[in-house]
N, C-alpha and C positions, 0 to 999 in steps of 0.2 A: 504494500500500500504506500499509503503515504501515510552538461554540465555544460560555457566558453571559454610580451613579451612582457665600450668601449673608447679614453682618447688616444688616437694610436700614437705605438711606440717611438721614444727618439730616435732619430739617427745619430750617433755621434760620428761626426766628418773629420777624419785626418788632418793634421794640417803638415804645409810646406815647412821642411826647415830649411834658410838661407846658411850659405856656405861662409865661415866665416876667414875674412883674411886675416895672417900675420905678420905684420912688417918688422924689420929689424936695422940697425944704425951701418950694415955693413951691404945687404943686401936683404930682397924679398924673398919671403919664404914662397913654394907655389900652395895653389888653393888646395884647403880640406877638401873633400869631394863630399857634394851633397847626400845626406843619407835619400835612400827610397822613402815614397811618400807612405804614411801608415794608410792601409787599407780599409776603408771606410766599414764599418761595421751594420749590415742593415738589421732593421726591429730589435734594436736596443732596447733594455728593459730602462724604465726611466732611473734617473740617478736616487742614491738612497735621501729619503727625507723629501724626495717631489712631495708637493700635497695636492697634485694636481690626478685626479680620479682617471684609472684608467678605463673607466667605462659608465656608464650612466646609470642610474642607482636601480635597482634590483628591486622588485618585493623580497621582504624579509620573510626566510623560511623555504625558498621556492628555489630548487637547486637549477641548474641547466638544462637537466633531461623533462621538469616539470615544465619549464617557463617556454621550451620548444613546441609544445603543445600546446599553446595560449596563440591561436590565430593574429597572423600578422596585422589584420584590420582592427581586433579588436583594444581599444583603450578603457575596456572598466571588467576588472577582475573582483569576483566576490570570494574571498576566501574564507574557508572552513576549515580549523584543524583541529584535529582530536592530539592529546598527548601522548598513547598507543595507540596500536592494532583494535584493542580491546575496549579502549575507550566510548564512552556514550554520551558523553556532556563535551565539548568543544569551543572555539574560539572563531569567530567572524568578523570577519574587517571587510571594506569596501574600500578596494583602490583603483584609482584610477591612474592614466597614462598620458602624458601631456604628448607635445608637437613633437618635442625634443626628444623623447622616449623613455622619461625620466617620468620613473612611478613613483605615487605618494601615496597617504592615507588618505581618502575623501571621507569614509564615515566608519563608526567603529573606535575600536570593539566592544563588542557584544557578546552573553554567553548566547550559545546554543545547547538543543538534545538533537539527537543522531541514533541511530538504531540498537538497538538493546545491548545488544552483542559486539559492537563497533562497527569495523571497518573491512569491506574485502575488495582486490581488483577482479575478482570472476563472482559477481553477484547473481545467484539465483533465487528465485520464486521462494519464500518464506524463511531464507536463511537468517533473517533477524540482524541483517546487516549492511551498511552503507556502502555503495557504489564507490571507488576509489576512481579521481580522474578529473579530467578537463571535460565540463559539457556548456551549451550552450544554454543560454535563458531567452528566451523567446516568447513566448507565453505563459499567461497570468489566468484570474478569475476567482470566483468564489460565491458564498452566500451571499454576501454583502455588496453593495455598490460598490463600483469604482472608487477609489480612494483618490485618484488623481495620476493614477499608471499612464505609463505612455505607451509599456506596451498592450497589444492585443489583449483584453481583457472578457472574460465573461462572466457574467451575472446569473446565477442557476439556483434552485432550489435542491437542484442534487448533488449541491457540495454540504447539505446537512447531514452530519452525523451524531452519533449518540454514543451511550455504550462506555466502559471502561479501559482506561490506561492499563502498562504494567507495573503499574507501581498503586493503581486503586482511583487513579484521578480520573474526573470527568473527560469525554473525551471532545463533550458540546464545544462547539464552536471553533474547532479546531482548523475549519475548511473555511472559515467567514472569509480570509484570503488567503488565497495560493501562488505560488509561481513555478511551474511545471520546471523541471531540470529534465533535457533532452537526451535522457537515458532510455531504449529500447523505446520508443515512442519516435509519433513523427510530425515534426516542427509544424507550427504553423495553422497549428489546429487547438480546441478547447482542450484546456487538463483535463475535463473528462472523455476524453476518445481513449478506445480500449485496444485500438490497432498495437499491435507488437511486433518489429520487423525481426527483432532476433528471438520473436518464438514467445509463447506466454511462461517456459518454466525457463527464462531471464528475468523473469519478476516484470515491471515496471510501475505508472503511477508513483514515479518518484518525485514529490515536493517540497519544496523550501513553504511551510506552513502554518500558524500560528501555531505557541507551544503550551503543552496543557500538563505542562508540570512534570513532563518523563519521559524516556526513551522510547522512540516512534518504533517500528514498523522496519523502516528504512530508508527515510526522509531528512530532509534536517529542520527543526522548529526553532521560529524567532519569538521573544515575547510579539504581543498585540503590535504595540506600539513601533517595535523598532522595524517588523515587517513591512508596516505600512509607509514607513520612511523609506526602508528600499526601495519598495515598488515605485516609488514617487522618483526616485532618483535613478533608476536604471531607465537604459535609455538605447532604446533598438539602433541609432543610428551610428553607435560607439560597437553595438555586436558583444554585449557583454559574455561572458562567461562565469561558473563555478568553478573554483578550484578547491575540490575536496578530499580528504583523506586524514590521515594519523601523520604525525612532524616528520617522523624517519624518512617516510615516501615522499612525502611532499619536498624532501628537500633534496635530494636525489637529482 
């Protein structure tokens, strides 16, 4: 039940040395011979103590292999990290990515819950565990009205649900608003379509969802409020993305 990124190195240049002469009171000595020029050194690492950045700042956490998977177009990453594998409670930031390609914090952090049993990168149907990965955000909706989304939003009576957490908490109003993470699902469409292109026992129905006090399903839950501040601020034509998982992966 209830994913979408250096200043180069110096060259130090050789230089000429001039030949030096030496005269004396009887006669000239002849010239030293000039040594060979030093051979220019290329992608010099910079001298120790530059403070000048050899690349433009990184999200914190997000190693090489993760931030390769962060679509070239897109400029607004939502990250999710749990402390382990096992972890169900986690951390959310919203950063975004300027001209320069230089990421910051735009909103956050925030706690999150995440699926009972943590975190897995081959998620199936009932495992009680979160999708590890890079996915797209694309679509929203819920019980409730629009909050002020920019993305594609729907308004349903059948994002009500009832019933019990696993930890005893109510489970009402959990769906008032969603934002679909395009995991086994297909973009572009209401968080309620059941279409599953990699099969129904991939699970999917994975959402970032209002949180009702416990570890979901397999989703990740915001408080009320801080939800609806995402939704407000993601913005389809940045091409946002999720990036979620346990620290160790994510930083990879």
């Amino acid at each position: 039940m209830p994913v979408r990124k250096g200043a180069p190195a110096l060259l130090s240049a050789g230089t000429l040395c001039a030949a030096l002469l030496l005269t004396g009171c009887a006669r000239t000595a002849p010239p030293t011979p000039a040594p060979a020029p030093a051979t220019p050194t290329p992608s010099a690492a910079p001298a120790a103590g530059d403070a000048r950045p050899d690349r433009a700042p990184r999200i914190p956490g997000i190693g090489p292999a993760t931030l390769a998977r962060i679509p070239d177009g897109t400029s607004q990453a939502f990250v999710v990290t749990g402390a382990t594998v096992d972890s169900n409670t986690a951390t959310a930031v919203l950063h975004e990515r300027d001209a320069a390609g230089r990421w910051t914090v735009a909103a956050g952090p925030w706690p999150a819950h995440n699926a009972l049993r943590g975190w897995t990168a081959d998620h199936d149907a009932g495992d009680l565990r979160t999708p590890i990965g890079v996915f797209r955000l694309g679509d929203a909706g819920g019980r409730l009205p629009d909050p002020g989304a920019r993305l594609p939003y729907d308004q349903d009576e059948e994002f009500a649900i009832s019933g019990t957490g696993f930890s005893g908490e109510s489970l009402e109003g959990s769906f008032d608003h969603v934002i679909a993470i395009d995991y086994n699902r297909v973009p572009g469409r209401t968080p309620l379509d059941k279409e599953r292109p990699l099969g129904a026992e991939k699970g999917g129905g994975v959402w970032i969802h209002v949180d009702h006090g416990g570890p979901t399903q397999a989703c990740v839950a915001l408080e009320r409020d801080i939800l609806r501040e995402l939704l407000v601020a993601l913005d389809p034509a940045r091409e946002p993305v999720v990036v979620m998982g346990p620290a160790p992966e994510l930083a990879r």
